[in-house]
C-alpha positions, 0 to 999 in steps of 0.5 A, spaced: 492 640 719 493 635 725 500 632 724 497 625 725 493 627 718 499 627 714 501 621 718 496 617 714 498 617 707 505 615 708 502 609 713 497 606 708 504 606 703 508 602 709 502 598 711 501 596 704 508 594 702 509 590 708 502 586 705 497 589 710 493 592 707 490 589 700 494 592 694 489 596 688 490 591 682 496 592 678 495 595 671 493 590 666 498 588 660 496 590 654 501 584 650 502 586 643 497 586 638 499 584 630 496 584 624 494 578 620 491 577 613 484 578 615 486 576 623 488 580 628 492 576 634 495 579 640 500 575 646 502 576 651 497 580 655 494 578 662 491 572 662 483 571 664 483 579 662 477 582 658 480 584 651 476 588 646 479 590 639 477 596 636 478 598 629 480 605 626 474 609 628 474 606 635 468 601 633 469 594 637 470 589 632 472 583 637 472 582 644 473 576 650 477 574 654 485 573 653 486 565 655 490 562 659 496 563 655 496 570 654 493 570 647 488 573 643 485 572 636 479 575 631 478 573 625 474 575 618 476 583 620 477 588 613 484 590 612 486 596 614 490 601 619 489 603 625 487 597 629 488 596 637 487 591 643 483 595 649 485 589 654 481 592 661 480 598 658 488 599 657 489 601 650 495 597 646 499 598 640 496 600 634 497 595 628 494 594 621 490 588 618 493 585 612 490 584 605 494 580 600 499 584 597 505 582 598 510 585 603 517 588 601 523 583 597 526 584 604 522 580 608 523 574 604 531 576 603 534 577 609 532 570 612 538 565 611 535 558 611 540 552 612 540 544 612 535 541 618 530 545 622 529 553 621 523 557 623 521 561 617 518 569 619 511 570 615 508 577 614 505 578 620 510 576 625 508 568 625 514 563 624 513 557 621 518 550 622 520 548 616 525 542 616 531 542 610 533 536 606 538 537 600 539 531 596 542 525 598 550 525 601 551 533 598 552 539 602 550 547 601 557 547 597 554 543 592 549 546 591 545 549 587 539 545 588 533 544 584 529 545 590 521 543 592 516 544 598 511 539 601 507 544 605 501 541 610 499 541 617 500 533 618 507 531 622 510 535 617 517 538 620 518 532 624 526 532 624 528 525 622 528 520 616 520 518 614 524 512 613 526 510 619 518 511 622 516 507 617 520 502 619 519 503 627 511 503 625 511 496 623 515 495 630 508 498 633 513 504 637 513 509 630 519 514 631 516 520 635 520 525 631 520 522 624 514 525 619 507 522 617 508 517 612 504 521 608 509 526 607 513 521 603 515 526 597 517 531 600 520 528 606 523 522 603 523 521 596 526 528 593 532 528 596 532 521 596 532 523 588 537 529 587 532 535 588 532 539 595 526 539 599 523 543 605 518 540 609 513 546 611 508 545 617 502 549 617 501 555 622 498 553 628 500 545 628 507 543 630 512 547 631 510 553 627 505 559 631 500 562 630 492 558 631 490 553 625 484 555 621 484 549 616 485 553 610 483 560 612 487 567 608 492 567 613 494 559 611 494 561 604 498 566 605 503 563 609 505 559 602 506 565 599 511 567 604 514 560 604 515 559 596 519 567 596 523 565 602 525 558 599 526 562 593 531 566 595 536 562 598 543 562 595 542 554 595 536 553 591 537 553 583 534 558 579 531 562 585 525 558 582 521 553 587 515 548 586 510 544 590 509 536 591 505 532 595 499 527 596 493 528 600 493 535 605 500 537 602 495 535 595 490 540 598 494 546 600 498 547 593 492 550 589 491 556 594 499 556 595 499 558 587 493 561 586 496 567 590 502 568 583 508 567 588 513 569 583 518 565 584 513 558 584 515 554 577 510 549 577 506 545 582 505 537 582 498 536 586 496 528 588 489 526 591 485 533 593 478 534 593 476 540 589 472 544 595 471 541 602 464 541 602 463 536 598 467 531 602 464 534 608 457 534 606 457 529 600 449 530 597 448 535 603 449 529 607 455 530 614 460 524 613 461 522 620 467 517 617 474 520 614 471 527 614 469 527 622 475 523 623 480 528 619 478 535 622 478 531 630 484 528 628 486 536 626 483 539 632 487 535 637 493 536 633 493 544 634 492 543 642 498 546 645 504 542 647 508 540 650 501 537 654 498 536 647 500 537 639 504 532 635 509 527 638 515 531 635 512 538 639 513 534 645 520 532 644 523 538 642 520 542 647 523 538 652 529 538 649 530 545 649 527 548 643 524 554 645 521 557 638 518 551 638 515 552 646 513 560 643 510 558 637 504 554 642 502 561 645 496 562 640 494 555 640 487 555 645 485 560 638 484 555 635 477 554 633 472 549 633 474 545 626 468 540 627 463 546 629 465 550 622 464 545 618 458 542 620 454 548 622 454 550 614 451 544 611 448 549 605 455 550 603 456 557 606 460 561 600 463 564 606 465 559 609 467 554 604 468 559 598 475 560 600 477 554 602 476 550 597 481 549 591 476 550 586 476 557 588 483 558 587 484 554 580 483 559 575 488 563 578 493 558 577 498 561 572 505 555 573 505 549 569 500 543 573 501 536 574 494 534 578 492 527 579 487 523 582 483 516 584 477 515 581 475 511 588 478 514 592 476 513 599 478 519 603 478 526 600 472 522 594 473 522 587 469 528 586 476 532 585 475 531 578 470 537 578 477 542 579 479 540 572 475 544 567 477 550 572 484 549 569 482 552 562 485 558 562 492 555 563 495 550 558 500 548 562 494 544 566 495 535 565 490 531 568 492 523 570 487 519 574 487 511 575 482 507 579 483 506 585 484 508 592 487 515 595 495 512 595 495 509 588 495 517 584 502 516 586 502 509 582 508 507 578 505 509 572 503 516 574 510 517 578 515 517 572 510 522 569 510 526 576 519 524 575 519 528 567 515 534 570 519 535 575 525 535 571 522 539 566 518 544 570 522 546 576 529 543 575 529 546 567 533 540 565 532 533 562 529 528 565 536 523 567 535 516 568 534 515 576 536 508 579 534 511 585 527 513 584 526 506 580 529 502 586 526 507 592 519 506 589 519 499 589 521 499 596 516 505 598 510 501 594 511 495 598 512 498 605 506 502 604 501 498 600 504 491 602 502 491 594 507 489 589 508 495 582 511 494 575 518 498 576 517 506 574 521 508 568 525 514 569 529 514 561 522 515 556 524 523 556 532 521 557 534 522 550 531 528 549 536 532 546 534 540 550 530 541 555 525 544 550 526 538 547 522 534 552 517 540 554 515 539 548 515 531 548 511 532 554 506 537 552 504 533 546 501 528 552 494 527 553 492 534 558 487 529 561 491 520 561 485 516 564 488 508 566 484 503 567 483 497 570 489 499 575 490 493 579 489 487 573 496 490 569 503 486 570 504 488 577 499 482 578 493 482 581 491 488 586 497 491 584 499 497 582 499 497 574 494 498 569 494 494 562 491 500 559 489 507 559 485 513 554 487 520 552 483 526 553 483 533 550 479 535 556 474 534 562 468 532 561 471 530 554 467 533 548 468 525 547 462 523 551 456 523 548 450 522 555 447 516 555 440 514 558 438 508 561 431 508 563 429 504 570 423 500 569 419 494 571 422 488 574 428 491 575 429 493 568 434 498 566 434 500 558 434 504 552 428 504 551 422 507 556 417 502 558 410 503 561 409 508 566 408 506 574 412 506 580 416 501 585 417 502 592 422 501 597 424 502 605 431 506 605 434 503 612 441 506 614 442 500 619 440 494 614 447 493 612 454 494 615 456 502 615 462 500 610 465 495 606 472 496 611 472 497 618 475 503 616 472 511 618 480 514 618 487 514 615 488 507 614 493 503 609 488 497 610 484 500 603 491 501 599 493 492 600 492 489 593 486 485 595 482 489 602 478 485 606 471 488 604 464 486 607 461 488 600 453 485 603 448 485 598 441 489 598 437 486 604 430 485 602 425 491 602 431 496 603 433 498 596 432 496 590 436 495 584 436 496 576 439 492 571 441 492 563 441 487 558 446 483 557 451 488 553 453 487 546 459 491 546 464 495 551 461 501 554 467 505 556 465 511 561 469 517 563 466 523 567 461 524 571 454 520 571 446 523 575 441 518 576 434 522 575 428 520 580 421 522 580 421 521 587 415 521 593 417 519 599 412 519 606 418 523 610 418 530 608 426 529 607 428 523 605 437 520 604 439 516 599 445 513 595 445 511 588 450 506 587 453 502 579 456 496 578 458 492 573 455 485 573 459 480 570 459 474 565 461 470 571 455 472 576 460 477 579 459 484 581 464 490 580 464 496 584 464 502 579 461 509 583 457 512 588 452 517 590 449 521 595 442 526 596 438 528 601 432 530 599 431 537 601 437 538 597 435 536 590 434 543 586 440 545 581 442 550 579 444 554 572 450 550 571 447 543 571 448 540 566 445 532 563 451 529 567 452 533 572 446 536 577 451 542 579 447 545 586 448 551 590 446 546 597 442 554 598 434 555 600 433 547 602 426 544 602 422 538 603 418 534 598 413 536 595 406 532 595 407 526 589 413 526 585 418 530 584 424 531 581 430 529 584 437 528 580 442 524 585 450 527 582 454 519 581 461 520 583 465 521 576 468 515 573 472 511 569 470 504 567 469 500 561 463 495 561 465 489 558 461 485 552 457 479 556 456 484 562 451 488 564 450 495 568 446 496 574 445 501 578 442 501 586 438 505 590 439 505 597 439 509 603 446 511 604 453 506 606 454 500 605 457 500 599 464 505 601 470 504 604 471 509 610 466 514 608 459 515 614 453 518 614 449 522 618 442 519 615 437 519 621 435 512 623 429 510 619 427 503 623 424 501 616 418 506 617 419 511 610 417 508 605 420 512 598 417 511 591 419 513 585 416 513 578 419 508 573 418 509 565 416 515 560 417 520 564 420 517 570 427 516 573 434 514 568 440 513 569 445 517 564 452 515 563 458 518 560 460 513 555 466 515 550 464 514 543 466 509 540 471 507 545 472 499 546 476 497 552 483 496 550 485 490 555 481 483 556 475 483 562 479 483 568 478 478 574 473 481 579 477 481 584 484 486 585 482 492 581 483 496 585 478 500 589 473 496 586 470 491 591 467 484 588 461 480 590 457 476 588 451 478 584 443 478 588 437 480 585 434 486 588 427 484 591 424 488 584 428 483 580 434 487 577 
């Protein structure tokens, strides 16, 4: 071999060194692959590489591209071992994917939590920010503490006073590092009120890892985690911890408890929905208002800080909190929450099933405190369809009041909230608490800007054990529905209701359906009149979308008088129906169906049934809305006379002639009055809402919907309680709160 062969091997080594000669591409790095509860992640691999995952029998189960943050996700993979990452080719670790059994004692045991921020190690490696407050002026020495967690993905672990954002709110410059109002309970009163609270943020928001999935298993499961690391804190009384919170800390405690951690005590849920199709698509209908807003809202949330996420994000990463920084390598897998939603009109259970906390209800063995709006503006008032989902459990009370989505938190809900608590998580007598009854006033005032009769904190006070007052307790009412919040003692539009009713369940086996037959000129009655039919042109633009210039969170609709724009029915595009003047009070509680015979010269039609008491004065009272779109209008099994259960599967357009179209009203709690009378309206969606949208296509006026009136034709049924009478005088029509007021119209067919 000649010597200048040999030469080149070892010149093309130093060629290359010095950067001569271009390099082969270095090996690629495969990061680390972890299994989730049905989700596989992977971190730290090169970015812009092709990544594969392969399952145990070398199947490829996910593949794309790692982004720009060295990170990787694929989600709906069926446990098991022996899964890997293949990033360009290189294989990774193996792992496996996890199901819901619990991990070892161990998991939750070593974890020391302690006053302040803490990032808590879920089962597949994520860590979630969790903010620790014990009670007002104590420390651990003084423990240990009965102890509650508020777990959601709002500005949750956000490490200072909630009090001092409000108050820097009012200014229009909120603190960047207190949490969101609506995290109240946990962040503010209940260490304000002797227990201890943790503030958990959810995966894939804030300073906690992972990607968000709006309530997918990895989220359920990270509650489950939580509850059992919480428990096994030295400083927490019993090792037992519950659940509090309103709205999405509302929202996550079903699923939370529907998978038994065993050390969860009871949970106290206010203003969730009962599955998040029918907030996203009421009737089959996308709300583009609150709905949309939310899942935007959540999408920006998630984005990766320090650039983007939650304001508190933005200030612990610059001030050096570098969990916080590391928590943010997931955060491009999020998915698109608008897309996920909004692709799935026809409710696919897959999707929905899973997420909505009607699924997990029946699972749910700790005691419950469940309350609710009955016009509530964000999640909707249909959440008192998870009721009957409770009746396997005993331990299950219902308290729902009319209103907006804050006022499930009103004063007369918030002392029962108080003995439930005391009760349930902290085993003791509820003792007097000045500070609830002051804090709350204050609380009431500065979020609703509304004034409320003083909590009572000492009805149980005088029990003589605690079994005592959990007996005292129990014997309540399992489902207590005020009515006429916003006309009691507070004053109008304030937070009290003058009276309320007790019922053993929901819907009660108190309700006895009551039909009302729409007929000609407007009429609505007992009796069916002669057979015909009344036409109307369904226009979503003859009236303003909604009656607040409201679509997201707002407190606009929790002041004690809002300041609606309720406009009435504009010529030809609705139609309304009308009783007689009422001899006695007809008080209602449940859910209510407009049935319609319906033709309609578009294939697919949208509409809205609205009802509404017209008073002795001339006024009118909002009571509950509606919503259908046409293709949706077959029920399924579960139907029953009030209620038009659908499955949102195998739409189809209308039929030549009538067919059968039952619209589900909103569930309701309403005493119509002696002297007034009832009137329901049917328009096309909006008008008639606080902050819900719809997407119906524009009409122009050009479709033209008939129904058929009489025997055989269209009726509202009602769920009147059976020998109920009011328990208070007719209230003024306006301050009932959530109920807007207007002055009554005709509609152009009389009623």
């Amino acid at each position: 071999m000649r010597p200048y062969r040999r030469l080149t091997p070892l010149l093309a080594l130093l060629l290359i060194a010095l950067g001569a000669v271009p390099a082969a591409h270095a090996a690629p790095d495969t990061g680390t692959g972890q299994g989730s509860v049905t989700a596989a992640y992977i971190r730290g691999a090169t970015p812009g590489a092709g990544v594969e995952l392969l399952d145990a029998n070398e199947r490829i189960v996910g593949r794309g591209s790692v982004d720009r943050l060295g990170s990787f996700l694929v989600r709906d993979l069926r446990p098991g071992d022996g899964y890997r990452f293949r990033v360009e080719g290189v294989r990774g670790n193996s792992f496996r994917v996890l199901d819901g059994t619990a991990p070892p004692q161990s998991q939750y045991d070593e974890q020391r939590l302690q006053p302040g921020m803490n990032y808590v190690r879920m089962r597949d490696g994520i860590t979630l920010a969790a903010f620790v407050r014990l009670p007002f002026g104590k420390t651990l020495a003084d423990g240990p503490f009965p102890t509650v967690i508020e777990y959601s993905g709002y500005q949750t672990a956000a490490p200072n006073p909630l009090v001092l954002g409000a108050a820097t709110g009012l200014l229009k410059a909120r603190d960047p590092l207190a949490p969101a109002n609506g995290l109240v309970l946990g962040a503010e009163l209940a260490p304000d009120i002797g227990f201890a609270s943790v503030s958990v943020q959810m995966r894939g928001s804030g300073c906690s890892g992972g990607a968000y999935d709006l309530f997918d298993y990895p989220t359920v499961y990270d509650g489950y985690d939580t509850v059992e690391t919480v428990a096994a804190q030295s400083w927490v009384a019993g090792h037992k911890v519950g659940l509090v919170g309103i709205s999405y800390s509302g929202i996550s405690q079903i699923a939370v408890a529907g998978t038994e951690p065993p050390s969860l005590a009871a949970i106290a849920p206010m203003s969730l929905t009962e599955d998040l199709h029918s907030t996203g698509f009421p009737g089959g209908i996308f709300n583009t208002g609150f709905a949309d807003t939310w899942l935007t809202e959540r999408q920006a949330d998630a984005t990766p800080g320090p650039d983007g996420g939650q304001p508190y994000v933005r200030q612990l990463i610059q001030r050096g909190d570098q969990e916080c920084a590391a928590n943010q390598s997931l955060r491009l897998q999020t998915p698109s929450l608008r897309q996920l939603v909004a692709d799935n009109p026809e409710r696919n259970p897959e999707v929905f099933d899973h997420r909505s906390p009607s699924t997990w209800a029946p699972k749910v063995r700790v005691p419950v405190l469940l309350t609710g709006a009955l016009q509530d503006e964000q999640v909707g008032p249909q959440w008192t369809r998870i009721i009957d989902r409770f009746d396997a459990n005993p331990d299950v009370w219902v308290r729902m009041i009319n209103g907006a989505h804050f006022d499930s938190l009103g004063p007369q809900i918030l002392s029962q909230w108080w003995e439930f608590l005391n009760i349930f998580v902290a085993d003791r007598v509820p003792p007097p608490s000045p500070a609830l009854e002051a804090l709350s006033t204050v609380m009431y005032a500065a979020i609703t800007r509304s004034p409320a009769v003083r909590v009572d904190s000492t009805r149980l006070a005088g029990s003589p054990s605690v079994s005592a007052a959990r007996a005292a307790f129990a014997d309540s009412p399992r489902v207590e529905v005020f009515y006429d919040n916003g006309a009691g003692a507070a004053g109008a539009g304030g937070l009290a209701a003058p009276w309320s009713l007790g019922l053993e369940g929901w819907p009660s086996s108190r309700i006895v359906p009551a039909t009302w037959h729409l007929g000609a000129g407007g009429a609505l009655s007992t009796e069916p009149g002669a057979v015909e039919s009344i036409s109307f042109r369904p226009d979503p633009a003859a009236r303003p979308a909604g009656t607040l210039d409201v679509v997201g969170p707002s407190d606009i609709p929790w002041q004690p008088i809002p300041p609606y724009n309720w406009t009435p029915l504009p010529g030809d595009a609705g139609i309304g129906f009308t009783s007689p003047v009422l001899d006695h009070d007809v008080v209602t509680a449940g859910p209510a169906s407009l049935d319609l015979q319906l033709s309609s010269t578009a294939p697919v039609t949208d509409l809205q049934a609205t009802v509404t008491e017209v008073r002795p004065d001339g006024r009118e009272t909002y009571v509950a809305s509606g919503y259908l779109r046409s293709s949706y209008r077959a029920v399924d099994a579960n139907a029953t006379e009030l209620q038009p259960i659908r499955s949102y599967r195998n739409p189809a357009d209308l039929s030549p002639g009538f067919n059968e179209a039952r619209i589900s009203i909103d569930p309701m709690a309403h005493a119509f009055r002696a002297g007034s009378r009832i009137r329901v309206t049917l328009t096309a969606p909006g008008g008639d809402r606080t902050s819900w949208r719809f997407d119906t296509p524009a009409t122009n006026g050009l479709v033209v919907d008939t129904i058929q009136l009489g025997a055989g034709g269209s009726a509202l049924v009602l769920p009147v309680i059976s020998g109920a009478v009011a328990g208070a005088p007719l209230p003024a029509c306006d301050g009932l709160r959530g109920q807007p007021c207007r002055a009554y119209a005709p509609a152009l067919n009389g009623g």
